[in-house]
C-alpha positions as CSV (number, residue, x, y, z in Angstrom):
1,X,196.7,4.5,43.3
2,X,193.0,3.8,44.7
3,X,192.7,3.5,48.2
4,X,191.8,0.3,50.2
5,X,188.1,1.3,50.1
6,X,187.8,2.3,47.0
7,X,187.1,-0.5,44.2
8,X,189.1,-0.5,40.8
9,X,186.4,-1.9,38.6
10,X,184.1,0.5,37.3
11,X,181.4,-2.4,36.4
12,X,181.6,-3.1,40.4
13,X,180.8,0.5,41.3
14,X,178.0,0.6,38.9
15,X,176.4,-2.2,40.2
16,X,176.5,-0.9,44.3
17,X,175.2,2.2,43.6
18,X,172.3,0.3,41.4
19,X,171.9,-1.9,44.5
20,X,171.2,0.9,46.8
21,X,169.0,3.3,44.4
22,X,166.8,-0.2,44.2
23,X,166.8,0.0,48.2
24,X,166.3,3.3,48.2
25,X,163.4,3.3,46.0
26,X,161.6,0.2,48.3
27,X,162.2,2.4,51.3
28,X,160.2,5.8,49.8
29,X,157.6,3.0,48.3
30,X,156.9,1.4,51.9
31,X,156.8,5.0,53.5
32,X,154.3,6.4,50.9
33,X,152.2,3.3,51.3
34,X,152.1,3.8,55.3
35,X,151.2,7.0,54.2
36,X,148.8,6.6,51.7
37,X,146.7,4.0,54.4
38,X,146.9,6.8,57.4
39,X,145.3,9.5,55.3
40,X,142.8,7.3,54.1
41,X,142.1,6.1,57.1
42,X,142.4,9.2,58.8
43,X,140.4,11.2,55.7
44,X,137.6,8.4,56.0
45,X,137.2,9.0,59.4
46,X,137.1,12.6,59.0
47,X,134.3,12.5,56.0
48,X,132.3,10.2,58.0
49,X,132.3,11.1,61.7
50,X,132.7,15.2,61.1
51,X,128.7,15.9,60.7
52,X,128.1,13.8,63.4
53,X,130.5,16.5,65.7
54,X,128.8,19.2,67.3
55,X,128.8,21.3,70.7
56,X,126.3,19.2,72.2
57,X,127.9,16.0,71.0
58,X,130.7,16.5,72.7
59,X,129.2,18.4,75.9
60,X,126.3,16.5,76.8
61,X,125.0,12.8,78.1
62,X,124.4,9.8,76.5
63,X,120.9,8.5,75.7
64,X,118.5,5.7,75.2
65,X,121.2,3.1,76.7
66,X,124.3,4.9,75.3
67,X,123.0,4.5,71.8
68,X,121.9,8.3,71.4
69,X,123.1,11.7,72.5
70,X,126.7,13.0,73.6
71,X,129.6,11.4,74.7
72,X,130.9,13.6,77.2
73,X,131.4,10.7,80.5
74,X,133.1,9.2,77.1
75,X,135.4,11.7,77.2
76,X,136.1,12.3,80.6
77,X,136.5,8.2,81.3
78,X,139.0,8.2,78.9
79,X,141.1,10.6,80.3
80,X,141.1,9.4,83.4
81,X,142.4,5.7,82.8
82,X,144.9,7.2,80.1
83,X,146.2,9.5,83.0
84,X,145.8,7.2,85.7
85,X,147.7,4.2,84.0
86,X,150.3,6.4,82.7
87,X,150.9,8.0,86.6
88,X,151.6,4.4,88.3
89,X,153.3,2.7,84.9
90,X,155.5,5.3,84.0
91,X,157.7,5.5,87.7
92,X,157.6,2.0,88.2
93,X,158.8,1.3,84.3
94,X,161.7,3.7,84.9
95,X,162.6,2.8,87.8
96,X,163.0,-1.0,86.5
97,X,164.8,0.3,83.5
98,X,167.4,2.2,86.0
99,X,167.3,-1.3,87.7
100,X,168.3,-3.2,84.9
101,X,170.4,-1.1,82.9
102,X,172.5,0.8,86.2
103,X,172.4,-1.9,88.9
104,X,171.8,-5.5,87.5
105,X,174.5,-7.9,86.9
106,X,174.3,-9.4,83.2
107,X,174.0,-13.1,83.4
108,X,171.5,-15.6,82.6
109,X,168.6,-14.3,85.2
110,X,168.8,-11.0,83.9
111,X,168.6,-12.1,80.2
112,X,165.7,-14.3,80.7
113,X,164.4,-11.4,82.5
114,X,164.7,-9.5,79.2
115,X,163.0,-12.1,77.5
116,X,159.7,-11.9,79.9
117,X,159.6,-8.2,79.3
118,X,159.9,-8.7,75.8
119,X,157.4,-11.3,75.6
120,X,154.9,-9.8,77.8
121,X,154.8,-6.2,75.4
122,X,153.3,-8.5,73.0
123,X,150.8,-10.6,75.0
124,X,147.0,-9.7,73.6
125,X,145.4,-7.0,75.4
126,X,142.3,-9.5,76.0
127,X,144.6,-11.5,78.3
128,X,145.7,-8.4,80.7
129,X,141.8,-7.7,81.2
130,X,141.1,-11.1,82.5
131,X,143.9,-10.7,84.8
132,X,143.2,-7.7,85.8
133,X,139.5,-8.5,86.7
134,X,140.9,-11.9,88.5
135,X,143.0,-10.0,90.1
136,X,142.0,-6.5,90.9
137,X,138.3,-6.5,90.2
138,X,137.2,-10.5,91.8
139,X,136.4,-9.9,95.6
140,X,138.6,-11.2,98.1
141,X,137.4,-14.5,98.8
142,X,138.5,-15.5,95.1
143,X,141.9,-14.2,95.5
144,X,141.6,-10.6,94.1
145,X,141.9,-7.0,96.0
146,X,138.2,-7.1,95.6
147,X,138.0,-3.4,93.8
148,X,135.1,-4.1,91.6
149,X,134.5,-2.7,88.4
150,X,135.9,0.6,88.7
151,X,138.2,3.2,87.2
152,X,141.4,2.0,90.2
153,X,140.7,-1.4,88.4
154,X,140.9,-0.3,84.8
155,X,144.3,2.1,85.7
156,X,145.9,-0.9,87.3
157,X,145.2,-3.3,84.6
158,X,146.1,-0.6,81.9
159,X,149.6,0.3,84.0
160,X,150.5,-3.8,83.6
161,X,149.8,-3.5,80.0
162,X,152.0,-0.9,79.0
163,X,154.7,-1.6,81.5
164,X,156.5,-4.0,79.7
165,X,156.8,-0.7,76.6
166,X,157.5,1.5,79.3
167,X,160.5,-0.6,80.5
168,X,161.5,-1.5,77.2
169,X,161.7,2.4,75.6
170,X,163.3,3.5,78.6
171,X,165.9,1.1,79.3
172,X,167.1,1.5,75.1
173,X,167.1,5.1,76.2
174,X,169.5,5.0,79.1
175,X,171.6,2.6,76.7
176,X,171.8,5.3,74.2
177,X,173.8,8.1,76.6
178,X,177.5,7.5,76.4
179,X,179.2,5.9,79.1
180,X,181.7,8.6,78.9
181,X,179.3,10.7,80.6
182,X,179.0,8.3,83.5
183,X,182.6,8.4,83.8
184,X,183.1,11.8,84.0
185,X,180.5,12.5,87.0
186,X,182.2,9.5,88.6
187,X,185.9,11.0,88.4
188,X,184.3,14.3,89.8
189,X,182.8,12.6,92.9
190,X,180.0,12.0,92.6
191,X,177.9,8.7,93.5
192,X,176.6,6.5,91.0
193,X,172.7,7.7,92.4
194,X,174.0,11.5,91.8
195,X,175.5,10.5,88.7
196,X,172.1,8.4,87.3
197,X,169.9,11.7,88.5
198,X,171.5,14.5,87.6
199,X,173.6,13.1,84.5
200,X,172.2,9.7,82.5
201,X,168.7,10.7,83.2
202,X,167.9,13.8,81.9
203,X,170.0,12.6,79.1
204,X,167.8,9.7,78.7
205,X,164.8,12.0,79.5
206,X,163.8,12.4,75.3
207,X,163.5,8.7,75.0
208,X,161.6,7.9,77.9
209,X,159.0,10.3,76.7
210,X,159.2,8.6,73.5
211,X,157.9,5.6,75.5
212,X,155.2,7.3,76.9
213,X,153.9,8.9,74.3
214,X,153.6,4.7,72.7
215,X,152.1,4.1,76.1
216,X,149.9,6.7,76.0
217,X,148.4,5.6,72.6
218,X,147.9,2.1,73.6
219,X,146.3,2.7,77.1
220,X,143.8,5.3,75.8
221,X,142.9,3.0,72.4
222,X,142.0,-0.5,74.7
223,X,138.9,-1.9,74.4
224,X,139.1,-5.6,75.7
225,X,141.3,-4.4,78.9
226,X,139.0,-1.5,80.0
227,X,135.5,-4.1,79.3
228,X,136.3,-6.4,82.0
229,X,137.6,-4.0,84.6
230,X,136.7,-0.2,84.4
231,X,134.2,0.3,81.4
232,X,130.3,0.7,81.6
233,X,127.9,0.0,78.9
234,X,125.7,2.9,80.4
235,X,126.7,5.4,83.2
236,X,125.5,9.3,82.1
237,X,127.0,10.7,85.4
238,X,130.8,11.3,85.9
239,X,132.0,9.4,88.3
240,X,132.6,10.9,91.7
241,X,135.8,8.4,93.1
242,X,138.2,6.0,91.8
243,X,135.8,3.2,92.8
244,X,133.2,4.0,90.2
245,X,132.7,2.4,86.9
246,X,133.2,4.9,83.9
247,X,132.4,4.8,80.1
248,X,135.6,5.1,77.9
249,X,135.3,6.0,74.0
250,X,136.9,2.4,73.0
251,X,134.1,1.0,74.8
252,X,131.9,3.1,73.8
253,X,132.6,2.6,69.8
254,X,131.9,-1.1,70.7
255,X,128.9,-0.6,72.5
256,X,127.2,1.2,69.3
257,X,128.8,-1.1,66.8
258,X,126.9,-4.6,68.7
259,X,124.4,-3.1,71.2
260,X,122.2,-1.5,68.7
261,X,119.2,-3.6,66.7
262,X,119.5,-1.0,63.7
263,X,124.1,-0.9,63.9
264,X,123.7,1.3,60.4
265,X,121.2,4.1,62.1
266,X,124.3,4.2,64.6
267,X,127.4,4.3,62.0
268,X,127.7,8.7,62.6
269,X,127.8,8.1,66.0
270,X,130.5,5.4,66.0
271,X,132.7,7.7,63.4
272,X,132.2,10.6,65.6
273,X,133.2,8.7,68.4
274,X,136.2,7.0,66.1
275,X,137.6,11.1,65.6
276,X,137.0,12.4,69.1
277,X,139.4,9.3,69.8
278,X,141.6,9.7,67.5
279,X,142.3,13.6,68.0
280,X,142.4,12.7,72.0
281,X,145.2,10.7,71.4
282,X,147.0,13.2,69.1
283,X,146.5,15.7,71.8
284,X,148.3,13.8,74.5
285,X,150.8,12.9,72.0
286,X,151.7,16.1,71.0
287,X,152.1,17.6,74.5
288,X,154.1,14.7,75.1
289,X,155.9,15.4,72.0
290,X,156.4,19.3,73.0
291,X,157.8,18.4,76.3
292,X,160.5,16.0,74.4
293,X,161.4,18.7,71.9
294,X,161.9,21.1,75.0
295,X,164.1,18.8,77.1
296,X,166.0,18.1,73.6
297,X,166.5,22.3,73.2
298,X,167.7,21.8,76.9
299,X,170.6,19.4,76.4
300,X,171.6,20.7,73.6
């Protein structure tokens, strides 16, 4: 006699494993068509900015505006507003994940909380630089802090940006380790601060560097939220405080793409640019990415 689970009807079982081959099949099609556009993408890049990389590219100062020579300030801008927004978004995110998740009381407030996070992960990048140059770069008789065009401006304004992915990543992260682990430190003693430090969060420790590896990504790729507060068109020398205005790569492959008379005498330098970018990112990522496996190894 079949079991509960198991249907009778031949023609029925037919037809469910028919159903998910057909699903099956769409899945592998959508994944090799996200793959397909990367490595073009990616292989277009690499055809068209590779000549353009050289020693000097990468090592010396821009030229004739910006518009010629290396892209070194480039470089170093970049990693400084990545690293910067990353070092006052990522304790401040955590910290409101542990808020909401350990602490809060669910109700109303905290779902429509929720929602403003939510919302806010998705407002345009365009909108979070003209607050952040109202708010951090505007002097103080116009209401801001009065912190002018600098690279403390740019981190601040990229930190808001990727807070609300921050919060969100690490928040489904503490969700994710079972409450049985919560209980157990509890029944030893322990206090629910002990318990949260030493128990849920280096549990939760993988996915919060999943979130900051998207954060990391997004801060160092911003063009319009870096142009009003942080980026320079022009500015060969590094800068030499937080105060000074920096040049960024994102900035910088929209400074050669509309700046220049002649945009097509340009289009090696905005490729090269495009791939120094591009393998920046993957860089941070994959550190990021080695310290996740690590912690992973660890806990298991």
């Amino acid at each position: 006699m079949n079991g509960p689970n198991i249907p009778d009807n031949p023609g029925l079982l037919f037809r469910r494993k028919a159903t998910q081959e057909i699903w099956f099949t769409l899945f592998r099609i959508a994944v090799a068509i996200n793959a397909l556009a990367l490595f073009i993408i990616v292989g277009y890049m690499v055809y068209y900015g590779l000549p353009a990389i050289s020693w000097d590219f990468l090592t010396t100062q821009p030229t004739e505006g910006g518009l010629a020579g290396g892209i070194f300030p480039c470089i170093v801008g970049t990693f400084y507003l990545s690293l910067g927004s990353m070092a006052l978004a990522l304790p401040l995110g955590v910290a409101a994940a542990i808020y909401l998740h350990e602490y809060a009381t669910p109700g109303p407030f905290m779902r429509v909380v929720r929602l403003c996070i939510n919302n806010l992960a998705g407002v345009p990048s365009v909108v979070y630089g003209l607050f952040g140059m109202a708010f951090f770069v505007a002097g103080r008789d116009l209401g801001g802090l009065g912190m002018g065009v600098s690279i403390a401006s740019g981190c601040m304004t990229l930190a808001v940006l990727i807070l609300p992915v921050i919060i969100g990543t690490s928040e489904e992260a503490l969700r994710s380790v079972p409450d049985t682990y919560r209980e157990a430190s509890l029944g030893l003693g322990a206090t629910k601060w002990q318990t949260i430090f030493k128990v849920v969060m280096p549990s939760a420790m993988p996915g919060v560097l999943t979130g900051s590896i998207l954060s990391i990504s997004r801060a160092a790729g911003e063009t319009a939220a870096i142009m009003f507060t942080a980026a320079a068109s022009y500015n060969p020398t590094l800068p030499k405080s937080i105060f000074d205005e920096v040049m960024a790569l994102p900035y910088q492959i929209y400074s050669l793409s509309v700046s220049s008379t002649n945009p097509e005498a340009t289009l090696p330098l905005q490729y090269g640019t495009s791939l120094v970018l591009v393998a920046l990112v993957l860089g941070m990522n994959l550190i990021a990415i080695m310290l996740r496996s690590r912690l992973r190894k660890k806990l298991t």
